[in-house]
Predicted model as a PDB file, atoms N, CA, C, CB and O in Angstrom, pLDDT in the B-factor column:
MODEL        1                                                                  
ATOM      1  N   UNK A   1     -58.174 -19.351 148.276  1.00 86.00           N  
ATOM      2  CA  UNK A   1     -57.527 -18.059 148.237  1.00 86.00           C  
ATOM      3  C   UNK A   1     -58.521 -17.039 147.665  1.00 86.00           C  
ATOM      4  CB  UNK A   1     -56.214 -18.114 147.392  1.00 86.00           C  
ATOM      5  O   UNK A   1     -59.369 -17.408 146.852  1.00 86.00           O  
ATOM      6  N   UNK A   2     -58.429 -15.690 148.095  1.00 86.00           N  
ATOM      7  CA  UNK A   2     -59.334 -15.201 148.070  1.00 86.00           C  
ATOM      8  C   UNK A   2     -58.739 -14.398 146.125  1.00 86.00           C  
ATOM      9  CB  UNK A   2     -59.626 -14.324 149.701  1.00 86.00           C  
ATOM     10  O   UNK A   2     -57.557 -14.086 145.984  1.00 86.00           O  
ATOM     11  N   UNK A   3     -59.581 -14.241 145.126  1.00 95.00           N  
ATOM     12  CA  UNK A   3     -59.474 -13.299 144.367  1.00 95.00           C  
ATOM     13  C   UNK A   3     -59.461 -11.704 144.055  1.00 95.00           C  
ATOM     14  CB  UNK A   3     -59.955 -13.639 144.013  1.00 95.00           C  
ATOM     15  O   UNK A   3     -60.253 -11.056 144.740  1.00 95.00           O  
ATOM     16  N   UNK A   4     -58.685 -10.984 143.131  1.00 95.00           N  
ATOM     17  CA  UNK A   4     -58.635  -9.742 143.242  1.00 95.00           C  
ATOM     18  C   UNK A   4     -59.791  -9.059 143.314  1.00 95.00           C  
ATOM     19  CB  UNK A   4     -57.991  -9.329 142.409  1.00 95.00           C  
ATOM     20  O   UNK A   4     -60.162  -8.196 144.109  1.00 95.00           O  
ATOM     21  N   UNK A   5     -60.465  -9.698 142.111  1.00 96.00           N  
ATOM     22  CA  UNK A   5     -61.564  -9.074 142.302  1.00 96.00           C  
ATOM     23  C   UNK A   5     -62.684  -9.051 143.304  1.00 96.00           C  
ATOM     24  CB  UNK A   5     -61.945  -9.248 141.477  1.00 96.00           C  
ATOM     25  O   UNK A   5     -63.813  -8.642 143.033  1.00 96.00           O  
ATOM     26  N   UNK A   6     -62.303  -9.521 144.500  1.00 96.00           N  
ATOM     27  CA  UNK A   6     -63.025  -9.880 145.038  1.00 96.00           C  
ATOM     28  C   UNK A   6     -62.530  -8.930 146.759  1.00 96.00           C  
ATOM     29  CB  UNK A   6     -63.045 -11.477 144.710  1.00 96.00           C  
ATOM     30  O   UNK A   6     -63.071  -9.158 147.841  1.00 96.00           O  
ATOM     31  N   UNK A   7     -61.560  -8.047 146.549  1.00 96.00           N  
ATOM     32  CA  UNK A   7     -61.293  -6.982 147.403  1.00 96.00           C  
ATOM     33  C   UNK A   7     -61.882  -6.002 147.067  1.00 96.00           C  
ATOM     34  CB  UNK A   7     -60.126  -6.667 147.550  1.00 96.00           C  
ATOM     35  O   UNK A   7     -62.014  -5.685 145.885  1.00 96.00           O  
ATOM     36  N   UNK A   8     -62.525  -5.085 148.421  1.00 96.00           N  
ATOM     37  CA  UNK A   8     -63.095  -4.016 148.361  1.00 96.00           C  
ATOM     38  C   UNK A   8     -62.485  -2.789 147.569  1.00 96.00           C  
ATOM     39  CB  UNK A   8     -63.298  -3.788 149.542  1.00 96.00           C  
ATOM     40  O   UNK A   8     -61.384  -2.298 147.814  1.00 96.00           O  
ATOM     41  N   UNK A   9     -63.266  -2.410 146.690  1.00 95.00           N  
ATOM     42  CA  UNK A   9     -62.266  -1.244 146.625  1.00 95.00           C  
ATOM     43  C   UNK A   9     -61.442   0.294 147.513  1.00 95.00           C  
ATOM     44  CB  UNK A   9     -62.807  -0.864 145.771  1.00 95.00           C  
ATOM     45  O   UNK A   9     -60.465   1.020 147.327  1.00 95.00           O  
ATOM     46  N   UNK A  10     -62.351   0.183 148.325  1.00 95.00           N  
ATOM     47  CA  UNK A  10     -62.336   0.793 149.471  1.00 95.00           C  
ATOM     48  C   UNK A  10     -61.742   0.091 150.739  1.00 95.00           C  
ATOM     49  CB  UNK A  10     -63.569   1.134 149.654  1.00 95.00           C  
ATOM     50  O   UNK A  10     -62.205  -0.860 151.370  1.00 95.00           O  
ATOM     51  N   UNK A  11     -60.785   0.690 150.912  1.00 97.00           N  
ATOM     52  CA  UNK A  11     -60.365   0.193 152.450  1.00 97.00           C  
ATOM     53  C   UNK A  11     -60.420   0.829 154.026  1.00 97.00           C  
ATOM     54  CB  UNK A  11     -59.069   0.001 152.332  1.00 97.00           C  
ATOM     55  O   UNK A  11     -60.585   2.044 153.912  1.00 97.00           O  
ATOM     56  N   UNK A  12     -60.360   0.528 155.119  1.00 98.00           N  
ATOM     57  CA  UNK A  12     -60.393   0.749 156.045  1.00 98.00           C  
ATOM     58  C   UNK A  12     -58.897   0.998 157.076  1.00 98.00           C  
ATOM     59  CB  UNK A  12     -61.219  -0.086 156.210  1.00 98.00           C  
ATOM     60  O   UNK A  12     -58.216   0.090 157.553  1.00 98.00           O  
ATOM     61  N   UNK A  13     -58.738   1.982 157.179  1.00 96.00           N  
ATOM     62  CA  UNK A  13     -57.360   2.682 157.679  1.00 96.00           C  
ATOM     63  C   UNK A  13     -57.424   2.590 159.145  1.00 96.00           C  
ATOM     64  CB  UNK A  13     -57.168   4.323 157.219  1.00 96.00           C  
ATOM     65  O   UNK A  13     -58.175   3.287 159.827  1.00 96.00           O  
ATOM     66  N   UNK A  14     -56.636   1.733 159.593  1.00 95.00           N  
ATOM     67  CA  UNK A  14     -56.263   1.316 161.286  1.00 95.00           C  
ATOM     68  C   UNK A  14     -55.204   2.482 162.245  1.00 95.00           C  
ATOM     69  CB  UNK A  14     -55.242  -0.388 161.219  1.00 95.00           C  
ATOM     70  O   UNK A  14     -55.098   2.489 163.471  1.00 95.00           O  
ATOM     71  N   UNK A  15     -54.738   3.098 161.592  1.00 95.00           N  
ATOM     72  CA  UNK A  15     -53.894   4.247 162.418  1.00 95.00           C  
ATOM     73  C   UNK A  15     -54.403   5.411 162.584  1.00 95.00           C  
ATOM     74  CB  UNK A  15     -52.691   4.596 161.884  1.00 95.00           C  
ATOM     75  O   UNK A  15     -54.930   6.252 161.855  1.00 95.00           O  
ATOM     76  N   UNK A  16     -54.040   5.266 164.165  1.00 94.00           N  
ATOM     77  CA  UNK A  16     -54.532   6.034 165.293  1.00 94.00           C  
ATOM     78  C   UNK A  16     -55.684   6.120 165.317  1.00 94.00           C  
ATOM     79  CB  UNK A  16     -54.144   7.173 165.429  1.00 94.00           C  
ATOM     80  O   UNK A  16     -56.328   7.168 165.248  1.00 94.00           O  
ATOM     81  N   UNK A  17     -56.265   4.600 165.458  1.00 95.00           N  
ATOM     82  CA  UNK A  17     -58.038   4.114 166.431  1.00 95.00           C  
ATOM     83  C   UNK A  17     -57.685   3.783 167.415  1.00 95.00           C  
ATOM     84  CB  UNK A  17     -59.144   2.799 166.009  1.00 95.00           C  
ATOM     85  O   UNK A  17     -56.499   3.535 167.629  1.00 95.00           O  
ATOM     86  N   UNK A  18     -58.530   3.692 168.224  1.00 92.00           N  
ATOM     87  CA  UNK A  18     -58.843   2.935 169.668  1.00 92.00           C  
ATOM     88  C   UNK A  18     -59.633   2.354 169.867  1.00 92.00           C  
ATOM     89  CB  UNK A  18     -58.995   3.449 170.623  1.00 92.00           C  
ATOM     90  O   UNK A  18     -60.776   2.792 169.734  1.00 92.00           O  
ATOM     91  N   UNK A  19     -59.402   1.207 170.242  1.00 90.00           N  
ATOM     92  CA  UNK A  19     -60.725   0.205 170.819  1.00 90.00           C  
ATOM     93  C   UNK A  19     -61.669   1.028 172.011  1.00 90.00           C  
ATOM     94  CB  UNK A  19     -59.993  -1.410 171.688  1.00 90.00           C  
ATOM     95  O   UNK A  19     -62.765   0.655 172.430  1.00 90.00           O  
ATOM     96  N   UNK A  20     -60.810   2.417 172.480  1.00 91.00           N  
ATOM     97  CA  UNK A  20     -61.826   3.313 173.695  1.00 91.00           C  
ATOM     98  C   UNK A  20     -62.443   4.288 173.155  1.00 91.00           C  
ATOM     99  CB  UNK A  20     -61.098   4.052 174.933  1.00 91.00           C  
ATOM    100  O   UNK A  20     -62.952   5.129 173.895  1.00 91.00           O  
ATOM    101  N   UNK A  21     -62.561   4.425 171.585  1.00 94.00           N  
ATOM    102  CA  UNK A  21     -63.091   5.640 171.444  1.00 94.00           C  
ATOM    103  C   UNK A  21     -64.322   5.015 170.744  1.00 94.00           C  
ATOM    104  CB  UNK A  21     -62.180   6.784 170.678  1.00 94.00           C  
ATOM    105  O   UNK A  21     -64.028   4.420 169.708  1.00 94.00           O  
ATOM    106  N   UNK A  22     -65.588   5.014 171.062  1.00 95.00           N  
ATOM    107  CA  UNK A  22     -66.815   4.553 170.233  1.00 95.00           C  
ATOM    108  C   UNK A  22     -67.413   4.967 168.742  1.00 95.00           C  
ATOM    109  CB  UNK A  22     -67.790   4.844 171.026  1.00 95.00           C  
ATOM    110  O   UNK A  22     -68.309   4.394 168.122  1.00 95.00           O  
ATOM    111  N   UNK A  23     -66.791   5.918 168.425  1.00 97.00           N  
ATOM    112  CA  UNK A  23     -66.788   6.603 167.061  1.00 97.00           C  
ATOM    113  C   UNK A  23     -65.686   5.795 165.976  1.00 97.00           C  
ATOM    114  CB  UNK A  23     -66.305   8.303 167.314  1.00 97.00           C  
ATOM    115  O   UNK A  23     -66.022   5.728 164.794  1.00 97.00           O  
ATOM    116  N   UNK A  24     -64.608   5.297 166.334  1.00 96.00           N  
ATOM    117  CA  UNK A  24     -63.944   4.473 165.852  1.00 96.00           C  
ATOM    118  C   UNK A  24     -64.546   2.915 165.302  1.00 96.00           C  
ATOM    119  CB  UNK A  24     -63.067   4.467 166.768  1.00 96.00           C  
ATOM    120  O   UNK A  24     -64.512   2.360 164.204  1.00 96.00           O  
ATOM    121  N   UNK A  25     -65.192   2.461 166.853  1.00 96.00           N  
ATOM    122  CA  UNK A  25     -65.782   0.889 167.027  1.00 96.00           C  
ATOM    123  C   UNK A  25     -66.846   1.268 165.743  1.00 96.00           C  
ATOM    124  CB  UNK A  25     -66.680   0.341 168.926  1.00 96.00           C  
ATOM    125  O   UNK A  25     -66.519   0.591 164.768  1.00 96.00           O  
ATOM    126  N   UNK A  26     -67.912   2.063 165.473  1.00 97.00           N  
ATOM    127  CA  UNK A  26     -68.682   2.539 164.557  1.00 97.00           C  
ATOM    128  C   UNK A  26     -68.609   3.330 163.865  1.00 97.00           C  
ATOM    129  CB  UNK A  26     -69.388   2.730 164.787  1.00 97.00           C  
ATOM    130  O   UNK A  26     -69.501   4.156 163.669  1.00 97.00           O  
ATOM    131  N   UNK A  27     -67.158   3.282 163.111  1.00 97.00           N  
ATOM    132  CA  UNK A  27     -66.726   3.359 161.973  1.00 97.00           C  
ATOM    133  C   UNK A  27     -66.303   2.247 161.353  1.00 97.00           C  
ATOM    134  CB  UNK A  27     -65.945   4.128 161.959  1.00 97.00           C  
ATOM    135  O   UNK A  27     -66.469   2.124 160.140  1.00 97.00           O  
ATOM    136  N   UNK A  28     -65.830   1.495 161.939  1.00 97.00           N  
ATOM    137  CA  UNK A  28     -65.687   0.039 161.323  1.00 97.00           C  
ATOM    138  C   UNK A  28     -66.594  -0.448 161.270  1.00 97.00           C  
ATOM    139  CB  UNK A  28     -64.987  -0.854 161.813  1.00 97.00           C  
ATOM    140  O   UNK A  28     -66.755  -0.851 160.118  1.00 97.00           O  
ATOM    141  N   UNK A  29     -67.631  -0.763 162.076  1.00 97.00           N  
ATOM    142  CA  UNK A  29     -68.837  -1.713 161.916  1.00 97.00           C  
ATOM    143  C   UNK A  29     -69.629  -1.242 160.651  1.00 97.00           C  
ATOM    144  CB  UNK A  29     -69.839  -1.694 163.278  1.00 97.00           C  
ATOM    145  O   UNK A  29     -70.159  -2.132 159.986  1.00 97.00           O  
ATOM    146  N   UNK A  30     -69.768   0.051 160.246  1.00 97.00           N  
ATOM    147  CA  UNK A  30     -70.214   1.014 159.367  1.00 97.00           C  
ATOM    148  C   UNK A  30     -69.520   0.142 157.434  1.00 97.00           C  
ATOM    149  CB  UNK A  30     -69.311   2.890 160.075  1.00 97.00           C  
ATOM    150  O   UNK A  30     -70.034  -0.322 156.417  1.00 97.00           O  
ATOM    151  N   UNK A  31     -68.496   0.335 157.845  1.00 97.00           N  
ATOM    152  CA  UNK A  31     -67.576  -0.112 156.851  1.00 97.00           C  
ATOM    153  C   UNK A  31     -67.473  -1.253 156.472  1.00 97.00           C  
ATOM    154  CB  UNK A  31     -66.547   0.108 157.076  1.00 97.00           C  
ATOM    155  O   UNK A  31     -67.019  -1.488 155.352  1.00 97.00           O  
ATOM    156  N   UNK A  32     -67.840  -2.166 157.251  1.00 96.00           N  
ATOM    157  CA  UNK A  32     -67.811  -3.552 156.838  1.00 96.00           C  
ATOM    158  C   UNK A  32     -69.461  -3.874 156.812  1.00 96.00           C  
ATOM    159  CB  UNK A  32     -66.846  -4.564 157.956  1.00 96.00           C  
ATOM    160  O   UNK A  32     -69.634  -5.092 156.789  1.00 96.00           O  
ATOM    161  N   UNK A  33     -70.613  -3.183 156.809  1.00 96.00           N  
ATOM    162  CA  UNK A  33     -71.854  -3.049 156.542  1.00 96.00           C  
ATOM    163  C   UNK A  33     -71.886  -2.600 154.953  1.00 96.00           C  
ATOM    164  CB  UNK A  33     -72.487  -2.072 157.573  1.00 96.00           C  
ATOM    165  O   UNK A  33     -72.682  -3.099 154.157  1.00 96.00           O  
ATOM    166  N   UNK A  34     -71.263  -1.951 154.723  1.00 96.00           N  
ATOM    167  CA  UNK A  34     -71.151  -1.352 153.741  1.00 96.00           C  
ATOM    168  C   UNK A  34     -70.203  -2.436 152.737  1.00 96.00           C  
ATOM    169  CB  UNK A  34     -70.629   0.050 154.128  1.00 96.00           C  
ATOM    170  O   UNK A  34     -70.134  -2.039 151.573  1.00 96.00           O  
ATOM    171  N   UNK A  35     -69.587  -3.527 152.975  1.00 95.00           N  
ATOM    172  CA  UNK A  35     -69.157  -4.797 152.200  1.00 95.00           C  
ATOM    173  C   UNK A  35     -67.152  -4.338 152.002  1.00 95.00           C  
ATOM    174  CB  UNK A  35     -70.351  -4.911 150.267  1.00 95.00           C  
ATOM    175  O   UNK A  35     -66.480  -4.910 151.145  1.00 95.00           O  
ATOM    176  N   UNK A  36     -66.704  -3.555 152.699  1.00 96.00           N  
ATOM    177  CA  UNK A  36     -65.536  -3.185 153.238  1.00 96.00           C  
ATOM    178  C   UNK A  36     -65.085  -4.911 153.564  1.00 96.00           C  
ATOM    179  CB  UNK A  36     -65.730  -1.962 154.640  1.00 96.00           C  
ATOM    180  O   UNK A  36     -65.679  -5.825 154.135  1.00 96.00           O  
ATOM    181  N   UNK A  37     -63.610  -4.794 152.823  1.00 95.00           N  
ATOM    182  CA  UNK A  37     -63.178  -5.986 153.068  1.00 95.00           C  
ATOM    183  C   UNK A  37     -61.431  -6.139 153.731  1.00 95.00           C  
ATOM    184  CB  UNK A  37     -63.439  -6.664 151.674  1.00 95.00           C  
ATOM    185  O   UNK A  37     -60.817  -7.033 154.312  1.00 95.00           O  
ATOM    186  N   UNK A  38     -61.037  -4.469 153.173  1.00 97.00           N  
ATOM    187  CA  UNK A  38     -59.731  -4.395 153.181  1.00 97.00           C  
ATOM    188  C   UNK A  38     -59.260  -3.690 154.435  1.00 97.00           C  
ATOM    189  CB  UNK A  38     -59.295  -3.783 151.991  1.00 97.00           C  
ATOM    190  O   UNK A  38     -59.339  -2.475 154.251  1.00 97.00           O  
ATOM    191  N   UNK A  39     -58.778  -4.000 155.694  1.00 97.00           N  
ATOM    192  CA  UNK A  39     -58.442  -3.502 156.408  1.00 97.00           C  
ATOM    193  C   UNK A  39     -56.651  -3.371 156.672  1.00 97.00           C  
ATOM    194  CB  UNK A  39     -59.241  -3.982 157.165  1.00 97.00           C  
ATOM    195  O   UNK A  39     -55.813  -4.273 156.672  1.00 97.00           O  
ATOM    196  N   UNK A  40     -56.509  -2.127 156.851  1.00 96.00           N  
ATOM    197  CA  UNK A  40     -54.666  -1.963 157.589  1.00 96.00           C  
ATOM    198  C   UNK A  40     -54.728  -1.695 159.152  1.00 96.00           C  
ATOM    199  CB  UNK A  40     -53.620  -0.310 156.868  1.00 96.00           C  
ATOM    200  O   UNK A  40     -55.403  -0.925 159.837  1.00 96.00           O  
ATOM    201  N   UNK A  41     -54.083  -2.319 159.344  1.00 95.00           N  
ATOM    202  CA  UNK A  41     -53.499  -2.130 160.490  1.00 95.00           C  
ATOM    203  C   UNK A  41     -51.955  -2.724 160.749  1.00 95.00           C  
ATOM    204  CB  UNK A  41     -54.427  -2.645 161.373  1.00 95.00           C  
ATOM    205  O   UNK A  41     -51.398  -3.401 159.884  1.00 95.00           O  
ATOM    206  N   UNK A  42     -51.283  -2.382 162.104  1.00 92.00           N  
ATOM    207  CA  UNK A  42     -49.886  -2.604 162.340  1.00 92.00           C  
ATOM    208  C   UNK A  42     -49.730  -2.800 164.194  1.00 92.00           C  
ATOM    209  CB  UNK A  42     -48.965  -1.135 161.611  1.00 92.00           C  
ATOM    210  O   UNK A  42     -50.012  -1.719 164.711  1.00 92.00           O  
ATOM    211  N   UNK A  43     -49.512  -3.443 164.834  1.00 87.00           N  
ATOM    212  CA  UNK A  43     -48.762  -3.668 165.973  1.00 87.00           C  
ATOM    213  C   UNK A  43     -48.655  -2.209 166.657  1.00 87.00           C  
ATOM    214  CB  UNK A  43     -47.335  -4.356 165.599  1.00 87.00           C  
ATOM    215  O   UNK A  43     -48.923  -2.015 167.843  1.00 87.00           O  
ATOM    216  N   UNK A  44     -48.158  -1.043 165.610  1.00 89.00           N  
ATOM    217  CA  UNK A  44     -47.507   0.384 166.098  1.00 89.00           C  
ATOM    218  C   UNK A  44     -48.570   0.953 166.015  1.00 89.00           C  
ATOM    219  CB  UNK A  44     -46.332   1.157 165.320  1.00 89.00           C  
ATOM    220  O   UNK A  44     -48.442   2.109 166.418  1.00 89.00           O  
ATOM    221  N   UNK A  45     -49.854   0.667 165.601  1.00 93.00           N  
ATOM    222  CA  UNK A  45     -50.735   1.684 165.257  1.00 93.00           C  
ATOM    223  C   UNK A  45     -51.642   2.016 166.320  1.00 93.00           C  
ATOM    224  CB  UNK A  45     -51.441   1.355 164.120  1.00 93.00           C  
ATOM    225  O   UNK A  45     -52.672   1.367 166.501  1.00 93.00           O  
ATOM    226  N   UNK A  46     -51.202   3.316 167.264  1.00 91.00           N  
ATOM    227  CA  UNK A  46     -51.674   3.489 168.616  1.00 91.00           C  
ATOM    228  C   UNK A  46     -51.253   2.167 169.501  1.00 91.00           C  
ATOM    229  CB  UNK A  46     -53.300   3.726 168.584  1.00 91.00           C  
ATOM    230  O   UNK A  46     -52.154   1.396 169.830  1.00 91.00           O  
ATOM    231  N   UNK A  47     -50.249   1.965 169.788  1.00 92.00           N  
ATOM    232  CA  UNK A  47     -50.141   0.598 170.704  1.00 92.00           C  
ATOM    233  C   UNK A  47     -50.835  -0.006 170.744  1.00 92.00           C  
ATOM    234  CB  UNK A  47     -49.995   0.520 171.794  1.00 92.00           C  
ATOM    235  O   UNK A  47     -51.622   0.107 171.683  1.00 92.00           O  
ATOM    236  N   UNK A  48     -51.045  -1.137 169.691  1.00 92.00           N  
ATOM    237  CA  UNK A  48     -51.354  -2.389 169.748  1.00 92.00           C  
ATOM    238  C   UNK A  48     -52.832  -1.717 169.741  1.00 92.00           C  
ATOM    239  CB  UNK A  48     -50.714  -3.414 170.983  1.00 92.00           C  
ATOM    240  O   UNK A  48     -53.547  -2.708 169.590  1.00 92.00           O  
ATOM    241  N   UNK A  49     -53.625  -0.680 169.812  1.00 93.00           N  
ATOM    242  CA  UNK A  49     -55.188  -0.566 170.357  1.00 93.00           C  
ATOM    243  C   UNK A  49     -55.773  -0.838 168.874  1.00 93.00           C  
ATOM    244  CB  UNK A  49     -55.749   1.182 171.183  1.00 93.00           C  
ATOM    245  O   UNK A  49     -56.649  -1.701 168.828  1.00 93.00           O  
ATOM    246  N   UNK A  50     -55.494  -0.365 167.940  1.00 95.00           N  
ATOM    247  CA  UNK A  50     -55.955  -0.530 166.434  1.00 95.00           C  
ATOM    248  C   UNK A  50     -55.970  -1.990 166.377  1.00 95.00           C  
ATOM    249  CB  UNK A  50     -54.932   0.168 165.218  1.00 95.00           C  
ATOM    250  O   UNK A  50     -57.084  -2.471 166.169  1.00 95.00           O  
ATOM    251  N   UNK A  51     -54.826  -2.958 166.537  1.00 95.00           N  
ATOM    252  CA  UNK A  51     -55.562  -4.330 166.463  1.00 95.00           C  
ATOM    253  C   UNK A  51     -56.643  -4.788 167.194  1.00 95.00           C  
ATOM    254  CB  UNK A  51     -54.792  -5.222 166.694  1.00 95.00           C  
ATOM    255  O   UNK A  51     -57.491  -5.577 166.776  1.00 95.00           O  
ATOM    256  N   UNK A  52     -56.588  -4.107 168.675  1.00 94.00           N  
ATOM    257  CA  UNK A  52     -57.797  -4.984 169.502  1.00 94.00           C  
ATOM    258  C   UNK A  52     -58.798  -4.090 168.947  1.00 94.00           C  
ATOM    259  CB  UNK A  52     -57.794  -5.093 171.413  1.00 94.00           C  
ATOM    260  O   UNK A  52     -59.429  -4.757 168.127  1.00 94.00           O  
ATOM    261  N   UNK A  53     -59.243  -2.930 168.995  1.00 96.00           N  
ATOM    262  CA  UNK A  53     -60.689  -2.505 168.314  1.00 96.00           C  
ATOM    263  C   UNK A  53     -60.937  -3.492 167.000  1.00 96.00           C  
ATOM    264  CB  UNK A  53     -60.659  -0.720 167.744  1.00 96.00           C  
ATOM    265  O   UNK A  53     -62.027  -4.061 166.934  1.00 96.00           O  
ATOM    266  N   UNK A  54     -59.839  -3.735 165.831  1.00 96.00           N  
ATOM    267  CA  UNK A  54     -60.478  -4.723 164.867  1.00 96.00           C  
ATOM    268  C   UNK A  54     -60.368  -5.722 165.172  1.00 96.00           C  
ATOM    269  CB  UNK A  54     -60.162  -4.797 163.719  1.00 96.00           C  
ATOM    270  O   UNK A  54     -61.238  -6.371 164.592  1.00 96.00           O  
ATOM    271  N   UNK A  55     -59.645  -6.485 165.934  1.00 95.00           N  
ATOM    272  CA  UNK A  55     -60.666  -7.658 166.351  1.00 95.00           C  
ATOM    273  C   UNK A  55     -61.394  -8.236 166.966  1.00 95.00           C  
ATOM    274  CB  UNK A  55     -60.572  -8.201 166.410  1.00 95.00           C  
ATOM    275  O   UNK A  55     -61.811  -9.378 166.775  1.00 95.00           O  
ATOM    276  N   UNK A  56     -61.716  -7.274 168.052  1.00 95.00           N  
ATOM    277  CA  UNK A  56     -62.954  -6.847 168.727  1.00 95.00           C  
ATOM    278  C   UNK A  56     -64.188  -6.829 167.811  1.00 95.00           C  
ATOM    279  CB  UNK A  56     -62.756  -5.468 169.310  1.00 95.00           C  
ATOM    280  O   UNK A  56     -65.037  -7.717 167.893  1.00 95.00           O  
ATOM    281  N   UNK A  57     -64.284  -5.784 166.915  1.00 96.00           N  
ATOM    282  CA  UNK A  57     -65.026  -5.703 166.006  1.00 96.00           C  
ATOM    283  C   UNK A  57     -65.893  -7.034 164.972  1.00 96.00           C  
ATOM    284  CB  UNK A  57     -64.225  -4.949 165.433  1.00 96.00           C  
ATOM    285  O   UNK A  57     -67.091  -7.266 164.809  1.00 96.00           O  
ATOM    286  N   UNK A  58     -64.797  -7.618 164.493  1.00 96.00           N  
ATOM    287  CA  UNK A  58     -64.609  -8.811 163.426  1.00 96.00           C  
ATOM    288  C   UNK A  58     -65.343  -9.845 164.263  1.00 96.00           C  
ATOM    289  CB  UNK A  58     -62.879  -9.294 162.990  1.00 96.00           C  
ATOM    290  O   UNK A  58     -66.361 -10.398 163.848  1.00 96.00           O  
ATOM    291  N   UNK A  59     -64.631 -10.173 165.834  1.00 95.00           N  
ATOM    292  CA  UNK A  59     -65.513 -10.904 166.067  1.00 95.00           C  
ATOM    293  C   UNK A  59     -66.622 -11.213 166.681  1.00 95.00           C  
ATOM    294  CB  UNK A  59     -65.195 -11.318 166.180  1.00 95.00           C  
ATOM    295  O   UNK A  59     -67.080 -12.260 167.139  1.00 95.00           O  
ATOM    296  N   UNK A  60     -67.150  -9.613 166.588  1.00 91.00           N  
ATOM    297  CA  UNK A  60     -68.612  -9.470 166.834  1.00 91.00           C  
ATOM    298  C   UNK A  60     -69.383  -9.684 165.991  1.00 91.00           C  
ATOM    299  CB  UNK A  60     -68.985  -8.445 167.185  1.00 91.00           C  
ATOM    300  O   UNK A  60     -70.593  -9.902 166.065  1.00 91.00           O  
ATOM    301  N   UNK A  61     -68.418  -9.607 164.767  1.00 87.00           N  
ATOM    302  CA  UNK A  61     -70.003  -9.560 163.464  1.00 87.00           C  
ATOM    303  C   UNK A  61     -69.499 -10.994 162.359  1.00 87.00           C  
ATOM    304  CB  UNK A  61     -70.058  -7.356 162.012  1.00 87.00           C  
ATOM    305  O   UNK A  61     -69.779 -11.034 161.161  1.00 87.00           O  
ATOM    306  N   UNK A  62     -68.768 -12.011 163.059  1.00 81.00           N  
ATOM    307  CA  UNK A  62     -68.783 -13.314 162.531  1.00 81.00           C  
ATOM    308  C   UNK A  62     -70.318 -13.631 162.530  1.00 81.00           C  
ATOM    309  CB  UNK A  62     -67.866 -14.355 163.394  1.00 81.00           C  
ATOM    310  O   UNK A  62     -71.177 -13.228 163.313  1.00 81.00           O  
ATOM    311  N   UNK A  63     -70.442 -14.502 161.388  1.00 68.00           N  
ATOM    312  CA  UNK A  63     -71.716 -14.625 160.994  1.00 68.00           C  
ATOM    313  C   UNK A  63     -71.418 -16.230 161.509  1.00 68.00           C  
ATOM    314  CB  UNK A  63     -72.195 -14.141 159.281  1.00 68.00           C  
ATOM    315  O   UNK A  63     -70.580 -17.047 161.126  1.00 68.00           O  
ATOM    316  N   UNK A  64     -72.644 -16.319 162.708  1.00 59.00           N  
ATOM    317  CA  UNK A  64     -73.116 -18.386 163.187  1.00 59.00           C  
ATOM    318  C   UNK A  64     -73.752 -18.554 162.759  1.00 59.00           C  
ATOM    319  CB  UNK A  64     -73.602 -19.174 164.410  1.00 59.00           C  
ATOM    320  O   UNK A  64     -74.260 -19.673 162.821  1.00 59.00           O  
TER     321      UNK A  64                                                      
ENDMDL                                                                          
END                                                                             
């Protein structure tokens, strides 16, 4: 389990992104470069597009 201290203090806000807008995709990648750990998102947030841009994202930059 992950510890408190061990969340970003800074988080990353999922409503109203798009996986189509490229300023979005590199704002997240930005953010989790930057050691961003805390992301929101919701099902409602822009139809369903806020989840697929983050996990689009996430699993581009899984570390093999």
């Amino acid at each position: 389990m992950i510890q408190i201290n061990e969340i970003s203090k800074i988080g990353f806000g999922g409503y109203r992104i798009s996986s189509q807008a490229s300023d979005n995709i590199k704002a997240l990648n930005y953010a989790l470069q930057c050691g961003c750990n805390l992301i929101d998102t919701a099902s409602g947030y822009t139809d369903g597009e806020s989840e697929k841009l983050i996990g689009n994202v996430l699993k581009n930059n899984v570390k093999k």
